[in-house]
N, C-alpha and C positions, 0 to 999 in steps of 0.2 A: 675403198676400192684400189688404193697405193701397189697395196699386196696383192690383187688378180692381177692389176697392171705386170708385175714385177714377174711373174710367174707362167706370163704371154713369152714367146719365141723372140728372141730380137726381130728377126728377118719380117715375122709377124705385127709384128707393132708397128714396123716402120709399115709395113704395106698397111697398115692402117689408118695410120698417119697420112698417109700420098693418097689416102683413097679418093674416090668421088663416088657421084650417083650413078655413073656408069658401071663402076667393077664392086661396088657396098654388096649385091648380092653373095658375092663369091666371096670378102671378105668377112661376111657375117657367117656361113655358112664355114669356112676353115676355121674362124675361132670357135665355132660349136664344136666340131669336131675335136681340136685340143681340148676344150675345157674338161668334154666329156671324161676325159682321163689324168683329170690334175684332180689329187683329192682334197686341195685347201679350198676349189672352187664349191667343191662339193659340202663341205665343213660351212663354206658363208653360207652357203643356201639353206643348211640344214638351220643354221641361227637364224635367217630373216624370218623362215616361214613358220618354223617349225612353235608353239607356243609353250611349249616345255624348255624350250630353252630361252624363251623371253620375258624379257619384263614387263611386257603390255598386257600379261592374260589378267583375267580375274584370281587371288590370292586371299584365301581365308587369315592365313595367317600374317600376312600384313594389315590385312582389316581390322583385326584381334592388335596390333600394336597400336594402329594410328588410334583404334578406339579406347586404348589404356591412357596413350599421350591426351585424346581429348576428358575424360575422364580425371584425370589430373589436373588437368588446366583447369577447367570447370572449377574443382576442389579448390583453388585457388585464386577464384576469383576474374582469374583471363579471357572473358569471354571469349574474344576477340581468334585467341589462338586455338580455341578449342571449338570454335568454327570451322577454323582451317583442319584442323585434326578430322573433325569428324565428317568434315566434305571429302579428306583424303581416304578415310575409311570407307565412305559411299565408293569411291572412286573404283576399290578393290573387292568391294565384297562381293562375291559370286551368288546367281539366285538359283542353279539348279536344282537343287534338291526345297522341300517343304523346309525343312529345320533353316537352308539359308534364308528362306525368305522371312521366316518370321526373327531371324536376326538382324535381318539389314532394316526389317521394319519398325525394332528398338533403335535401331541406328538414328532411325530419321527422326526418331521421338526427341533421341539425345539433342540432334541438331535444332529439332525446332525451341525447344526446350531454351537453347544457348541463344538463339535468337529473339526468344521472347526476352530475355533479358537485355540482349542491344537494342528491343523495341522496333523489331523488324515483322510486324506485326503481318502482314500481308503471306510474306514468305512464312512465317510460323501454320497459316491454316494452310498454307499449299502442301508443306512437307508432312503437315498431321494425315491429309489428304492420301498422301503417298505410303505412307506408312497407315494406312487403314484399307487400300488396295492389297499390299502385302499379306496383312494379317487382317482380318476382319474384325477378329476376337480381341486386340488389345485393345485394350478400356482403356489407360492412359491416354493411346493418340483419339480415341473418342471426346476422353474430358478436355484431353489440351487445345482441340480443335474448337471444342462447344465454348470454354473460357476464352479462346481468340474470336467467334467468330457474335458472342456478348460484346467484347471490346468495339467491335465495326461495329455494333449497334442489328446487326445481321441474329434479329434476335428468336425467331421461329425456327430456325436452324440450328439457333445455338442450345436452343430450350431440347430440339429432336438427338441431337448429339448429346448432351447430359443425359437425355433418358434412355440410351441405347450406354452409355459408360455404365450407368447405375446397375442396368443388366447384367454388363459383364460382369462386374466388380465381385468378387468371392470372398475378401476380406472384410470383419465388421468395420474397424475402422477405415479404410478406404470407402466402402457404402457411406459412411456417417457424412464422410466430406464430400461427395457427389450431390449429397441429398441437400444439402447446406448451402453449397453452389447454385445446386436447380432451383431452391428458395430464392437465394438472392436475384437471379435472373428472372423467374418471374415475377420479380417483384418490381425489376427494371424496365419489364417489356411493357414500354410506354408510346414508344416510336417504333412506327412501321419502319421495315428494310426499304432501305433503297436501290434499283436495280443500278447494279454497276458493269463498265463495260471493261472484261479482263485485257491488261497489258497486250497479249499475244494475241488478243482477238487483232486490237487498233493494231497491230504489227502487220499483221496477215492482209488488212485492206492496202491494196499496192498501189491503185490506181490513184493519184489528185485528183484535182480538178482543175486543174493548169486546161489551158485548151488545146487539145490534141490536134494534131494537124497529121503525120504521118505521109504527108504528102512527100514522097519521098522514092525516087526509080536507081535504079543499078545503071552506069554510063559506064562505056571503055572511051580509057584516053592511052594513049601509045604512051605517054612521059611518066605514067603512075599507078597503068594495071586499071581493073575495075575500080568506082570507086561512086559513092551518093550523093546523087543531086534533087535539087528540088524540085517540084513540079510547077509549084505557086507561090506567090509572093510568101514570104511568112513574117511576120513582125516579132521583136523581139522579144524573147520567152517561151518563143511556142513551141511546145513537147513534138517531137519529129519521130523518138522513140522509146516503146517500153520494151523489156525484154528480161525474160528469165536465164540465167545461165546453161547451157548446155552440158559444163561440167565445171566446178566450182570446189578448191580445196584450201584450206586453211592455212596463214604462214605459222613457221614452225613455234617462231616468239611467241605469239598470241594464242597456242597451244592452252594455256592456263589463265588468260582475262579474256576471254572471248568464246561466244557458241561455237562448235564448230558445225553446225548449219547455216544461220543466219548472220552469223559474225558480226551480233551485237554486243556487248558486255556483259558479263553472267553474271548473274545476280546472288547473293550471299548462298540463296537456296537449288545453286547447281542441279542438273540432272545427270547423273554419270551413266552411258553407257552399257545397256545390260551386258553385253560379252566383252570387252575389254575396259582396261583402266586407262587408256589415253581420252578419247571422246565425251566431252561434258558439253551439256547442254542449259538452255537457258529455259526449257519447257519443255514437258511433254509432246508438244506438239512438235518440235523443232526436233525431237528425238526420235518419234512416229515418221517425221518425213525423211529422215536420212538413213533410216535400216528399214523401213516398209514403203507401199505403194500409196500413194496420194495423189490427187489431181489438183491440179495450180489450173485456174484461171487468165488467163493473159487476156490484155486488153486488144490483144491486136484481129489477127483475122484466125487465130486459131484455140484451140484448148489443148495442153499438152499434158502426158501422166508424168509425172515426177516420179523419178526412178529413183530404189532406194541405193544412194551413192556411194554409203558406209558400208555395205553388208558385205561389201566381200574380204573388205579388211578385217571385218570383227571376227572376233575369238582370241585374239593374240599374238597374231603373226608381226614380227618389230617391223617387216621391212616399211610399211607406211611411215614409218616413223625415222628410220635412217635415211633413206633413200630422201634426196632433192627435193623441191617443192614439185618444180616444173616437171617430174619425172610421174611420182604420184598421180600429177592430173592428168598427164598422158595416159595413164594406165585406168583412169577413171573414165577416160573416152574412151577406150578400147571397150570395157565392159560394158558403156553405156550403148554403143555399136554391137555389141553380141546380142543383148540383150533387145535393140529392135531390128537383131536381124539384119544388117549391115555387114554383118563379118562372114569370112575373111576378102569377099574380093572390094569393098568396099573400106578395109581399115585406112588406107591412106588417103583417098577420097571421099570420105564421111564428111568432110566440110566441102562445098563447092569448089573445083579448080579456082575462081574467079583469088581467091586466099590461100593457093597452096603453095606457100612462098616458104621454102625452110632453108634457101640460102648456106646448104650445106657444102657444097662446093665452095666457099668464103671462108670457112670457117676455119681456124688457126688449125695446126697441127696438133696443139696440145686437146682442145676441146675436140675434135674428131676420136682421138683416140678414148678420153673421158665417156664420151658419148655414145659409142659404140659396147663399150664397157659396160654400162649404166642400161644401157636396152635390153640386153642380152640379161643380166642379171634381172629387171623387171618380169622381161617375158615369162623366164625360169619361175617365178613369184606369182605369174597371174595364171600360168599354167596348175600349179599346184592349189590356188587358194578358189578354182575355178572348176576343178575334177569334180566336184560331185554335182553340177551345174550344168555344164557343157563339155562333156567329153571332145569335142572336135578341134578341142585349142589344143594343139600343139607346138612346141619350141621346133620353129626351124630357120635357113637362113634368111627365109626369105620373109618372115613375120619379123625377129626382128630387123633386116632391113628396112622396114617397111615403122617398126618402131624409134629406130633412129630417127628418121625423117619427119615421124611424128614430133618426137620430143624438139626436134631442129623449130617443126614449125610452131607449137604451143611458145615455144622461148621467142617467139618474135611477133604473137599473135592473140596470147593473153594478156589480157586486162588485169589492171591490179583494181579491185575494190575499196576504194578510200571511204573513210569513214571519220566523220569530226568531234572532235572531244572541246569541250569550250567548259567554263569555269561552271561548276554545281548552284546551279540556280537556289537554293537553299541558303548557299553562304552567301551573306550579306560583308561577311570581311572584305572579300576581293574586290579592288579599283579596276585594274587595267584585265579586260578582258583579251584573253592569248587564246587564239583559235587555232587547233592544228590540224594538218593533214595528217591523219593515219592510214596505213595502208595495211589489212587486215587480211587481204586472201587475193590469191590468182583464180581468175574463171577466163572460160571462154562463151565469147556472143557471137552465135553465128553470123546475128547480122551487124551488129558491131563490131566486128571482123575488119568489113566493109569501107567505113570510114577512112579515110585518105589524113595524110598529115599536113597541116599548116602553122607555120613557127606563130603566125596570127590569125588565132582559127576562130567561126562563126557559128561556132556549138560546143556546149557545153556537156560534159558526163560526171553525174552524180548519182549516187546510190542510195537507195533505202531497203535496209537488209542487203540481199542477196539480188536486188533488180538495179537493172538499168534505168536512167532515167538522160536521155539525150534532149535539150533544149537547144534553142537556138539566141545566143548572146550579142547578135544583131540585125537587123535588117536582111533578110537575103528576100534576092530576085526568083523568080521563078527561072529554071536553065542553068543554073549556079550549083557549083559543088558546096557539100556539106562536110568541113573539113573539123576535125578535131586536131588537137594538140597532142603528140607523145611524148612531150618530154619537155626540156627547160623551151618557152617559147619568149619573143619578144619582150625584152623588161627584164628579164628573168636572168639571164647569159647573151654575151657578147656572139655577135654575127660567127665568129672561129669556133667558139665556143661549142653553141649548136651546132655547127656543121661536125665536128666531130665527133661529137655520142653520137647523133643520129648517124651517121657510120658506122659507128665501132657496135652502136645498137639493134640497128636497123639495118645496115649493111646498103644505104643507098645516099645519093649526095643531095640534098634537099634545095630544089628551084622552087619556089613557095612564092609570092607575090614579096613578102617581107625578104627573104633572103633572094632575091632578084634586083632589089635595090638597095639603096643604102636608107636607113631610117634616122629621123633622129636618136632616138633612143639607144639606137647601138653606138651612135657617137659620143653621146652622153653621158654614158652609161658609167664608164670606167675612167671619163677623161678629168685631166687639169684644166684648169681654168686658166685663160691669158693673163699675164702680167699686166697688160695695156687694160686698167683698168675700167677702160669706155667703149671695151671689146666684148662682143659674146661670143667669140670663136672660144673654138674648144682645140684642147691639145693633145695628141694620141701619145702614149705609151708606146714602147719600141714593141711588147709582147701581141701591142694591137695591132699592128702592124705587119705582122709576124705573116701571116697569108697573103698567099699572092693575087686568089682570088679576091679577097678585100680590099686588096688594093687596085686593081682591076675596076670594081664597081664605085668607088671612092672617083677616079676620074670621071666616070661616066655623069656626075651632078653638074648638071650646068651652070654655068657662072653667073653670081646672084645680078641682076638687076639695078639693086640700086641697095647698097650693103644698111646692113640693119645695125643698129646700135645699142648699149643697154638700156640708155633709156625710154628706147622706142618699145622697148621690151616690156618697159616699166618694172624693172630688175635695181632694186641696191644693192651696191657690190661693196664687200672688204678688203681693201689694198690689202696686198703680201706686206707692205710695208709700213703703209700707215697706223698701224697700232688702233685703229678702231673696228667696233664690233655692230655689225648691223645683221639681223636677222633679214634674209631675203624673198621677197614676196615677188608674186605674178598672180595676175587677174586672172580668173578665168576665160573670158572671152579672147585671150592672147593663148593660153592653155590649147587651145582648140589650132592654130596658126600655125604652130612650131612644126619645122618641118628640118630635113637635114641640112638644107641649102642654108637655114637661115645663120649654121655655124661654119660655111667653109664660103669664101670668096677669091676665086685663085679661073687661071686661064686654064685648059685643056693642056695637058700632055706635063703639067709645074711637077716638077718632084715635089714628094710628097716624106718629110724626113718624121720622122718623133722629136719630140721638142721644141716642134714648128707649127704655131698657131695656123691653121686653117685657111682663117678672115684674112687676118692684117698682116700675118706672117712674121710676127717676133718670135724672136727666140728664146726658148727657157732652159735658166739649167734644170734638164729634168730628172737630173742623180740625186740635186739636192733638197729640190721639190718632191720627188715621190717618196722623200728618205722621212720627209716632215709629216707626208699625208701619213702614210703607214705606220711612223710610230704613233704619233697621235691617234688615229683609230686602235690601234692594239691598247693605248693608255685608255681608253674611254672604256674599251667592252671590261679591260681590267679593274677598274673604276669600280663597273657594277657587278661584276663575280665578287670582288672584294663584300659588297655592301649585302649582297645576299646570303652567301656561303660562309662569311667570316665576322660578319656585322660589323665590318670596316668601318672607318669615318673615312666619309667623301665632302668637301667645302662645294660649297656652291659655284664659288669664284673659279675654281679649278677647272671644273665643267663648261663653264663657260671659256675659259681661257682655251680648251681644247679645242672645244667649238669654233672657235674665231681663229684658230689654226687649220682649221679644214675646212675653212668657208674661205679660208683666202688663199690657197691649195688645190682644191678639190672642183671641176667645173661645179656649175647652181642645180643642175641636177644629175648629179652624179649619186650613185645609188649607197655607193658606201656615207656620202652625206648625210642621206634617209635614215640608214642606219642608225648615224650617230646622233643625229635629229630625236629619234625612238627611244633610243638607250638612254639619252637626258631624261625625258620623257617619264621615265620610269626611274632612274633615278629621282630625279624630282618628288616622284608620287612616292616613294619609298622612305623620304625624309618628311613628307607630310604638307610639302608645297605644292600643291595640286593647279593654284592658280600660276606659278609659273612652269607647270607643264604642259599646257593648253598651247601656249604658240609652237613651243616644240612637235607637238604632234601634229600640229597645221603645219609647219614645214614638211616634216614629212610628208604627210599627205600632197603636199603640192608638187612635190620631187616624183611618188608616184605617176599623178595624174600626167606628168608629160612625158614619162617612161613606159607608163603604158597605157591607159585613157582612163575619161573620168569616172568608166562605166566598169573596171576591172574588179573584180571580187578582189582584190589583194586590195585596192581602195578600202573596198567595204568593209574589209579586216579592222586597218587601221579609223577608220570612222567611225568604226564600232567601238575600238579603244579609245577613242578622242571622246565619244560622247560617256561614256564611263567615267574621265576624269575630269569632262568639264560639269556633270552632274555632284560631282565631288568637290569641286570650287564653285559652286552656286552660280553657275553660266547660264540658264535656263536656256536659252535661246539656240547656245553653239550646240548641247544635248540633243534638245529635241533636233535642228538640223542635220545634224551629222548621223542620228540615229533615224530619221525618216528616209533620207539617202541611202545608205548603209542596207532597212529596208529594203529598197525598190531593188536592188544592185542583187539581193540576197534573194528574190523572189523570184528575179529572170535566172539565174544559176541554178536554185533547189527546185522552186513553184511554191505555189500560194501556201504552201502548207510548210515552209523553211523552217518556222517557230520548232516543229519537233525536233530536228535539229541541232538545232541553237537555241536553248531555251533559255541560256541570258539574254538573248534579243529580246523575248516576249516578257520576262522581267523586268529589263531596264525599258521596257517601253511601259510597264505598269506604275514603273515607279518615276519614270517623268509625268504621265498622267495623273496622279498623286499631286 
């Protein structure tokens, strides 16, 4: 978009740039006017939309290469790659004529064909399946279907599919081997089939059985907009809300390992896209629901038709595929609003006022201009891919103004869809189980919209597929806001920290119960530990410091009582100086106590320096102190790049010795100590010392729990991992606790049905049962 930028009027850009919501009308409406007469504008638009001039349409003649490359492969032995070959030829082979369809239907023979050889047996009868929809007549995907569907033991089917191959078969020798096959098989059909329930089907059931409460009203508060509260007590885990997407697009990365319907992982046996080569899918069904009409069931008080979201992209046009995330899905709510009839006096107001926040007046000079750019080019794209549908769309200035504001407010109002990836329950190699967040697609939830933010919020959002799933992760009153998390909350980032994204993100200054006061945890979080080593004050960094409002809420603690000590704490500590190394522990039932006060002891109005304990108020050199913390943490993560990436030799003594460098540094729970706690951890488990990685990850784990409670899914993470490798050092006892915890923790965040999931959870729970 550099080059339309470049090729705008100076005088115009800048009035672009200055613009607001008051004068966008008039500004959108003069760049129409230019563009109409710059022919390079005209030349993009011809490549976004135009599929003659892209590379997303369907291409025989790329189908005809990738199917030589798979061909090849094959001839050579490479299954593996000749999967990928002939998924990429799915990808491009066009079906409109007869002749294509009975080539793309050799296509999927080839594929299953490759697959029966990785023993991907499931997918082998799906693609024979697909390839006998295409073509009726080929006997091959007949025979290979009947021989896979023997294999399942699925053997009345497979006996019907032989004798429909035999049919077709024209060759004597080809008959001879059909005939030979259907012998063997009835000779096998010993065991009745058994009714199986398809992958897509258990996908398609949305609802748990978590207990729905729902109880749930829209409130205006003057400090934060509309926003949801409760109606009734609710206890913690209970589902408040389900929800389908309104409009829901794919991130660009995950283009090629993810559906782009339900944005689960596609399976060897891809479905590509009948009109373009970008869109693969994980099933027919998933492919039927995003270029045709289906109806989705919701659990709530309505039934909604699912509109097909794809169809106006498909054929070929790139610009879906150039153009932004956040732009696309804007343009997918536009259509999804023509289509019930909402347009045009309702495009900007298609979601309730109560969420028409696009904060385009905030917005930098450079992204005003970007964005204004970007609308206008969409509009021009939905106008064209939209002519034989709705003639009434027209490019004018007042639609895309009306698109800016859109896209202003999707970038501040959709959801990202996460999705968790945890170790292949199959392999039995892997010890330490690593759970990640993936974040797979932008959607927007009307009523998830709604939700208000809190740095320590009291519900939970998790997804399965393409749905919402909003729980509730503690106690709430009936009268009480239902707050979610946007961003780094509590535990996570330093009090400054948040308050910054949430600005730069959000565009507003976050007063949250948590950022209203001071927590422990923010104190903690990043601090050194006092020199006085019969002190539990903590020591701030000058960067921590750095806010004035932080500093502002830091006086506001009133002066402790009666000062706490560490052994009140029941905390052992490691001198900076003494040369000894103790692992530091706290009880739980002190766990629960820790509060900010219990690390600052000072009168109202004391200055407040970096370097200056809190409590007792010694002094640290803190140049020389954070010069120890920091290299020492950079030597520990290098440690284990080293031992993974390079097969380094790491001593045992040295991990330790770093260790007892940032325990007598680093406050008891400070987060980088967690860290390094972890990365031992694993280091350990990497050399094959499992029993001494077990206390390592109980420290961590304990650094969490007062960073951010005992009840945090990041607990859960790590206790997940803890019982993984004390089931590897013959612990019985710490496994099973840590993974019945871990459990409970995993069941108020997901619902009772988590295991799908995480199916290392239901693994390693089968194998401590065991």
């Amino acid at each position: 978009m550099e080059r339309i930028q470049d090729a705008i009027p100076t005088d115009l850009r800048e009035r672009i740039r200055r613009s607001s919501t008051s004068d966008l009308l008039v500004v959108c409406s003069t760049l129409i006017e230019h563009l109409h007469t710059t022919m390079l504008f005209h030349q993009l638009l011809e490549d976004l939309v135009d599929p003659d001039y892209s590379s997303c349409a369907k291409d025989f003649n790329s189908a005809s290469t990738w199917k030589k490359d798979g061909n090849a492969a094959f001839g050579k032995g490479d299954f593996q790659q000749a999967l990928q070959c002939y998924s990429q030829a799915l990808r491009y082979a066009p079906l409109q004529s007869e002749e294509d369809r009975v080539s793309t239907s050799v296509l999927f023979v080839n594929r299953a064909t490759t697959m029966h050889k990785l023993r991907l047996i499931e997918a082998v009868e799906r693609d024979c399946t697909r390839a006998i929809w295409l073509n009726p007549s080929n006997s091959k995907a007949w025979y290979r279907r009947s021989r896979t569907r023997a294999e399942l033991k699925n053997y009345a089917e497979a006996i019907t599919d032989m004798r429909k191959a035999l049919a077709l078969e024209t060759s004597a020798h080809g008959r001879r081997q059909v005939a030979t096959e259907l012998e063997k098989i009835l000779a096998d059909c010993q065991i009745s089939p058994e009714n199986e329930v398809d992958f897509h089907e258990r996908l398609s059931s949305t609802v748990d059985n978590s207990e729905i409460a729902f109880g749930m009203e829209k409130v205006w508060a003057p400090e934060k907009g509309w926003g949801l509260h409760s109606r009734e007590n609710l206890k913690r885990g209970s589902l408040v809300l389900f929800e389908h997407p309104y409009a829901a697009v794919i991130l660009k990365e995950f283009r090629n390992t993810a559906c782009h319907f339900c944005f689960e992982d596609l399976p060897a046996d891809l479905v590509p896209c009948n009109g373009c080569n970008i869109a693969v899918y994980c099933s027919e069904v998933c492919k039927d629901s995003a270029i045709s009409t289906a109806i989705l069931s919701s659990s709530g008080n309505c039934t909604e038709t699912q509109w097909p979201e794809h169809r106006h992209e498909c054929g070929g046009p790139s610009w879906p595929t150039v153009l932004p995330t956040e732009v696309v899905l804007a343009a997918r709510i536009v259509v999804r609003s023509i289509s019930e009839q909402h347009y045009p006096n309702d495009l900007y107001n298609m979601w309730t006022e109560e969420v028409s926040c696009h904060h385009y007046d905030q917005l930098s000079t450079t992204d005003k201009l970007d964005l204004v750019v970007l609308a206008t080019v969409v509009a021009y794209c939905l106008e064209s891919c939209l002519k034989d549908v709705d003639q009434t769309f027209k490019v004018t200035g007042n639609i895309v103004a009306k698109l800016v504001l859109l896209v202003a407010k999707v970038r501040v109002t959709a959801m990202a869809i996460v999705h968790t990836s945890s170790p292949d329950p199959s392999d039995s190699s892997g010890i330490l189980c690593h759970i990640e967040q993936i974040r797979v697609a932008q959607a927007i939830y009307l009523t998830g919209t709604l939700f208000n933010h809190s740095c320590d919020p009291n519900v939970h959002a998790s997804f399965s597929s393409r749905s919402l799933y909003v729980r509730t992760i503690k106690p709430v009153c009936a009268g009480s806001p239902l707050e979610l998390c946007y961003g780094p909350q509590v535990g996570d980032r330093f009090w400054t920290e948040r308050q910054k994204w949430l600005e730069s993100r959000y565009f507003f200054t976050c007063r949250c119960s948590a950022c209203s006061s001071i927590l422990f945890s923010d104190l903690a979080l990043y601090g050194l530990r006092c020199k006085n080593t019969s002190c539990f004050g903590v020591v701030l960094r000058q960067e921590q410091l750095s806010s004035e409002g932080f500093q502002k809420l830091l006086k506001t603690l009133p002066p402790s009582h009666c000062p706490i000590t560490v052994e009140e704490k029941g905390i052992e500590r490691t001198s900076a100086f003494s040369g000894k190394t103790q692992v530091e522990s706290l009880t739980l039932d002190v766990l629960g106590k820790l509060e900010a006060v219990d690390l600052v002891d000072r009168q109202r109005g004391e200055q407040i320096d970096a370097g200056k304990c809190l409590r007792c108020g010694c002094i640290l050199d803190i140049g020389t102190v954070s010069t120890v913390a920091d290299e020492n943490t950079l030597r520990i993560e290098d440690a284990l790049a080293s031992l993974l990436t390079n097969n380094g030799k790491v001593r045992m003594e040295d991990i330790l010795c770093i260790l007892h460098n940032l325990r007598a540094t680093l406050h008891p729970y400070n987060k980088h100590l967690a860290k390094a706690e972890d990365i031992a951890a694993e280091i350990f488990c990497s050399l094959g010392q499992f029993q001494a990685a077990v206390p390592h990850c109980q420290a961590s784990i304990q650094i969490l729990k007062s960073i951010y409670n005992k009840f945090h899914i990041a607990v859960a993470y790590e206790q997940l991992k803890l019982s993984s490798v004390a089931l590897a050092a013959c612990d019985w006892q710490c496994a099973k606790l840590n993974c019945a915890e871990a459990s409970s923790i995993f069941a108020v965040h997901h619902g009772p049905n988590y295991a799908q999931k995480f199916p290392f959870v239901e693994r390693l729970c089968k194998l401590l049962l065991e």
